[in-house]
C-alpha positions in Angstrom: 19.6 7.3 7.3 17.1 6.6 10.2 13.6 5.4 9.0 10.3 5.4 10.7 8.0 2.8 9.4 4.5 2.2 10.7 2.3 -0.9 9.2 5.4 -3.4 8.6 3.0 -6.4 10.0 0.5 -5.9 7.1 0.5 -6.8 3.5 3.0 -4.4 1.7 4.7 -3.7 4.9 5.7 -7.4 5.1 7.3 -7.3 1.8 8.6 -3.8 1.5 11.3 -4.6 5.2 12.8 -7.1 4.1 13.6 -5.8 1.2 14.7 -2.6 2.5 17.2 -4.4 4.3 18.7 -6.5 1.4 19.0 -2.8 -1.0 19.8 -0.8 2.1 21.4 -2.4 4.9 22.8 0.7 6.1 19.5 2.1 7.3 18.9 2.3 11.0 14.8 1.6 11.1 12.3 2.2 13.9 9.2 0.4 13.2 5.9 1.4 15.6 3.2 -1.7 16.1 -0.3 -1.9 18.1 0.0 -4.1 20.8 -1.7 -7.5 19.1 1.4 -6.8 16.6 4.5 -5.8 18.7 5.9 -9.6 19.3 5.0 -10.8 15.6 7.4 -8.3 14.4 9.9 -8.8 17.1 9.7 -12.3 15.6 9.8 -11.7 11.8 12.5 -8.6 11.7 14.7 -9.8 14.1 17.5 -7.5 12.2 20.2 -6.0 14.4 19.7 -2.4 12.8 15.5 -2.8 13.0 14.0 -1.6 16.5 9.9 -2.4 17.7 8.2 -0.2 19.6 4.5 0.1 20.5 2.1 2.9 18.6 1.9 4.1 21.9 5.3 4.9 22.6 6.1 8.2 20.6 8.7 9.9 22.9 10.5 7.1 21.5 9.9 8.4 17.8 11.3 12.1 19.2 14.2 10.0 21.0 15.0 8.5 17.5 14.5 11.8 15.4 13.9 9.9 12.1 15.2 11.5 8.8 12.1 10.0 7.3 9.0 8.3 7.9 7.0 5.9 6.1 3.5 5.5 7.1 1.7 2.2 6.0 -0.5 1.5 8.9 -4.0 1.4 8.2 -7.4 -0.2 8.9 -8.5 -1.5 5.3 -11.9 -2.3 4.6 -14.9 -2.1 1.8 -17.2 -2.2 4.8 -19.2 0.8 5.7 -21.4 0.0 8.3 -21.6 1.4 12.2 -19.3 -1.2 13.5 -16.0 -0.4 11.7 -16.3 3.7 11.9 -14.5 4.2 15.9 -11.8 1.7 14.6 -11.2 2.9 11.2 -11.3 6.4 12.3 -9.0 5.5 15.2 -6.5 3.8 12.9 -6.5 6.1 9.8 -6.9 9.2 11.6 -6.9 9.6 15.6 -3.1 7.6 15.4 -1.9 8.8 12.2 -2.6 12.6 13.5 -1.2 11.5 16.7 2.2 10.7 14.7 2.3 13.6 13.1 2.2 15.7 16.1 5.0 13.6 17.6 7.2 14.2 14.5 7.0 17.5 14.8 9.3 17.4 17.7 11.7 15.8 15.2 14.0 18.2 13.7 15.7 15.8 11.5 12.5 14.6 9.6 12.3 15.7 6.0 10.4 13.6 4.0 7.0 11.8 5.2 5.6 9.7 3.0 2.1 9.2 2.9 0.2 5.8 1.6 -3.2 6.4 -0.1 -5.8 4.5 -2.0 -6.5 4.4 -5.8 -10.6 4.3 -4.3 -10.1 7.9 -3.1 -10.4 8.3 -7.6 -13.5 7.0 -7.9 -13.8 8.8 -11.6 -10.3 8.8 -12.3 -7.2 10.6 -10.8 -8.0 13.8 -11.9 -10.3 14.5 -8.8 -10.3 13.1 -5.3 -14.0 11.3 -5.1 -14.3 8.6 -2.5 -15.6 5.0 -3.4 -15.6 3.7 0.1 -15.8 4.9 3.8 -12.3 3.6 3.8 -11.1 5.7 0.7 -12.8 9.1 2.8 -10.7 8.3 5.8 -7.4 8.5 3.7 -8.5 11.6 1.8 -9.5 13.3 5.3 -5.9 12.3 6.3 -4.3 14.3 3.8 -5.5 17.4 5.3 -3.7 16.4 8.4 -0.4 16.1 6.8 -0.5 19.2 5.1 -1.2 21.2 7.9 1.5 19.5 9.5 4.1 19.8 6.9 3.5 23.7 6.8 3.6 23.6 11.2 6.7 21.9 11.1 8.3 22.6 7.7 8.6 18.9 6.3 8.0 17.7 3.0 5.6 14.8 2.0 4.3 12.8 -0.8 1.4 10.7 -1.3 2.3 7.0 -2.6 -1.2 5.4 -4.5 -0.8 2.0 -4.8 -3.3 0.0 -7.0 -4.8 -3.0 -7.2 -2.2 -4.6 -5.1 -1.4 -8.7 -5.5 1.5 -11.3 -4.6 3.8 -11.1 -2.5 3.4 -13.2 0.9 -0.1 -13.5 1.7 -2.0 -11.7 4.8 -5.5 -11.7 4.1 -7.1 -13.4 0.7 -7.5 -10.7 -2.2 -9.0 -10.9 -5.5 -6.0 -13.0 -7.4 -6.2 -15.3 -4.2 -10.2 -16.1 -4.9 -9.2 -16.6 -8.7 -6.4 -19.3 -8.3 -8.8 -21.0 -5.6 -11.5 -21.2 -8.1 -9.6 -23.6 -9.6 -10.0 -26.1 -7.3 -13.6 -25.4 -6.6 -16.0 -28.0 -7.0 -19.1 -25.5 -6.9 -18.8 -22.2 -9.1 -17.2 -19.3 -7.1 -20.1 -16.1 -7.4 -17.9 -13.0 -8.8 -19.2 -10.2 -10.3 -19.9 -9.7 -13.8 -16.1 -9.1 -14.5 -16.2 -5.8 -15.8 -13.6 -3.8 -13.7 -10.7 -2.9 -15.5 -7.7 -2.2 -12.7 -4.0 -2.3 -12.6 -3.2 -5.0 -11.3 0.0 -4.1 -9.3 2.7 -6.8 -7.7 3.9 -5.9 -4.0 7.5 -6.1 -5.0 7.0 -3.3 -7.6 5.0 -1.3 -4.8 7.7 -2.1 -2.2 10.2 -1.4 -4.7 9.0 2.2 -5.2 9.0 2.9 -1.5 12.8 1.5 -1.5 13.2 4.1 -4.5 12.3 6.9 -2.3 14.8 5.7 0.1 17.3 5.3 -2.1 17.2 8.5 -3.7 15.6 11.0 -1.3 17.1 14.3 -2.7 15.3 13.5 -5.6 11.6 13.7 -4.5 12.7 16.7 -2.0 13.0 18.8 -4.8 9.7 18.2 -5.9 7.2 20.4 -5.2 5.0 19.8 -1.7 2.3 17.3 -1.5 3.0 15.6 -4.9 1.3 12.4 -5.4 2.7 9.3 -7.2 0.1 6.4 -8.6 1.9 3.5 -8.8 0.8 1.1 -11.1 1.8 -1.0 -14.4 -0.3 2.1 -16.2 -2.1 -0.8 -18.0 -5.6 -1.5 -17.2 -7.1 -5.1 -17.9 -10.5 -6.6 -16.7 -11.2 -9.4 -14.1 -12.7 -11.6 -16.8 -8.9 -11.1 -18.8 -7.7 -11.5 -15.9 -9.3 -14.9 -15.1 -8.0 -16.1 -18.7 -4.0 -15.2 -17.7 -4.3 -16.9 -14.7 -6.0 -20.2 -16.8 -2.9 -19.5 -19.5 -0.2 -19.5 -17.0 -1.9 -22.4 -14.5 -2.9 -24.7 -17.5 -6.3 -25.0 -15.6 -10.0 -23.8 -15.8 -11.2 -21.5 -13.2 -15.0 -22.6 -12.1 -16.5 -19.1 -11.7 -20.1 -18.0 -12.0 -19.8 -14.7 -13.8 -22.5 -12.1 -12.8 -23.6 -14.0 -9.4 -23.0 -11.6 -7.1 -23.7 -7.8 -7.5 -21.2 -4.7 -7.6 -20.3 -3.4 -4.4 -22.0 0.2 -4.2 -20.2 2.8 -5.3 -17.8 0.1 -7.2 -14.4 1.3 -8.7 -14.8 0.3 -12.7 -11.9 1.9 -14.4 -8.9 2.6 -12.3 -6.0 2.6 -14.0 -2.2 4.3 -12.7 -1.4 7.7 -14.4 2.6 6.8 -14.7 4.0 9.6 -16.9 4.9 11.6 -13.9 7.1 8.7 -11.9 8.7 7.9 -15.0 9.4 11.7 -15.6 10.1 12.9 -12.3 11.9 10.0 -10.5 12.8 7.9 -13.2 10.8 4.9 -12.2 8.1 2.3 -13.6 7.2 -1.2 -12.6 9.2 -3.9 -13.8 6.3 -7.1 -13.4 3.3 -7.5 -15.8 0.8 -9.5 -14.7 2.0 -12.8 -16.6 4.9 -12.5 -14.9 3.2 -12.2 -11.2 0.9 -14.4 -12.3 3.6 -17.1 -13.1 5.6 -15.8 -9.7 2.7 -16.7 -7.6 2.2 -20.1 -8.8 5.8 -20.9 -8.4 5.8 -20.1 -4.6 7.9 -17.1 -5.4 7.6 -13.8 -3.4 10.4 -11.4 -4.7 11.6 -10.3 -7.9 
């Protein structure tokens, strides 16, 4: 199998290729990087089967015809102000199209699998409604990736990851702010606590992507464009989240419930509709959140 990956320097990316290449060492991967990125993953996947190439370099992707593609890369932000539009759009959109044009010239592709955003479900999953600038610029993409699928004659799927924690660290996320409360002489401001998400470990995420690799005949049969949310399918809120992480720590986190507002246009209930994985692919996530709670305080990072 030759795999395309994009976004292996970020968060999930950094847990899903290594463990890619533990379940399937076979794999012959071609990973594209921005420039900032291109020696920090010469660095990390130094693997004899793994090759680095700049975003910029797609004759290279036509060189390696991939069998698949996974596209992770992505600018992620709850920001929405005039500074972050040219490089969100250029990340999310302007490259990502870019991409799909150069796969096109790839007649082994079949499968290209898509990464969304449980914020593009703003009500629920029953409707795309965007909470964020961010979550509009991966429902725009969709459009792209249909009209290439039916150019070219590829399939795809849409993976929707929620509520994401664990894993090695790149950037500080909600469970990150909870454990260093802690430790927190002054109360940390959080909002009133009334969220209720799926809170998702990366090696459950990563290990759905590794599904798809694993068993690609099996989502090829599927219809065209389906969409997988993968989650626990078990929704808790911040504040019960704050008392598993003072269960499994032993400790009191110093938080100051209600001193900071919502966001605007907050995400309040979004939890992942699993029936179809578990019907369609045969999968569900193996970690509940005591158990990625407990992973995370022990320095652990896979399963």
């Amino acid at each position: 199998m030759r795999l395309l990956l994009t976004g292996i320097t970020g968060f999930v990316g950094q847990n899903l290729l290594p463990m890619i290449i533990r379940e399937v060492p076979a794999v012959q991967i071609l990973t594209l990087n921005i420039p900032s990125d291109i020696e920090k993953a010469r660095e990390m996947y130094p693997y004899p089967n793994c090759r680095h190439i700049l975003t910029s370099d797609l004759d290279e992707v036509v060189q390696f015809n991939p069998e698949m593609a996974m596209h992770l890369a992505t600018v992620t932000t709850p920001r929405n102000d005039t500074e972050i539009i040219r490089p969100m759009l250029s990340a999310n959109i302007e490259f990502g199209v870019l991409l799909l044009d150069a796969l096109t010239r790839c007649d082994a592709l079949r499968l290209f699998v898509n990464t969304g955003s449980f914020a593009e479900y703003r009500y629920g999953p029953s409707a795309l409604n965007d909470a964020y600038l961010y979550a509009a610029t991966k429902s725009a993409y969709r459009h792209f990736v249909d009209y290439y699928s039916q150019l070219k004659g590829f399939k795809y799927i849409t993976v929707v990851p929620y509520s994401i924690y664990g894993g090695k660290p790149t950037v500080k996320r909600l469970m990150d702010y909870i454990v260093e409360a802690m430790d927190a002489e002054e109360p940390v401001d959080m909002t009133a606590g009334e969220q209720i998400l799926d809170f998702t470990h990366v090696c459950d995420l990563a290990g759905f992507y590794v599904h798809i690799l694993k068993n690609p005949d099996l989502f090829l049969r599927l219809d065209n464009g389906e969409e997988f949310h993968v989650g626990t399918g078990k929704g808790i809120s911040i504040r019960e989240l704050v008392a598993i992480v003072e269960q499994v720590y032993g400790r009191k986190c110093n938080i100051r419930w209600g001193g900071r507002p919502y966001r605007e246009r907050d995400t309040m209930h979004a939890v992942a509709p699993i029936a179809k994985n578990i019907a369609l692919v045969n999968w569900r996530a193996q970690i509940s959140v005591e158990q990625g709670v407990m992973m995370m305080k022990e320095g652990q990072y896979t399963k």
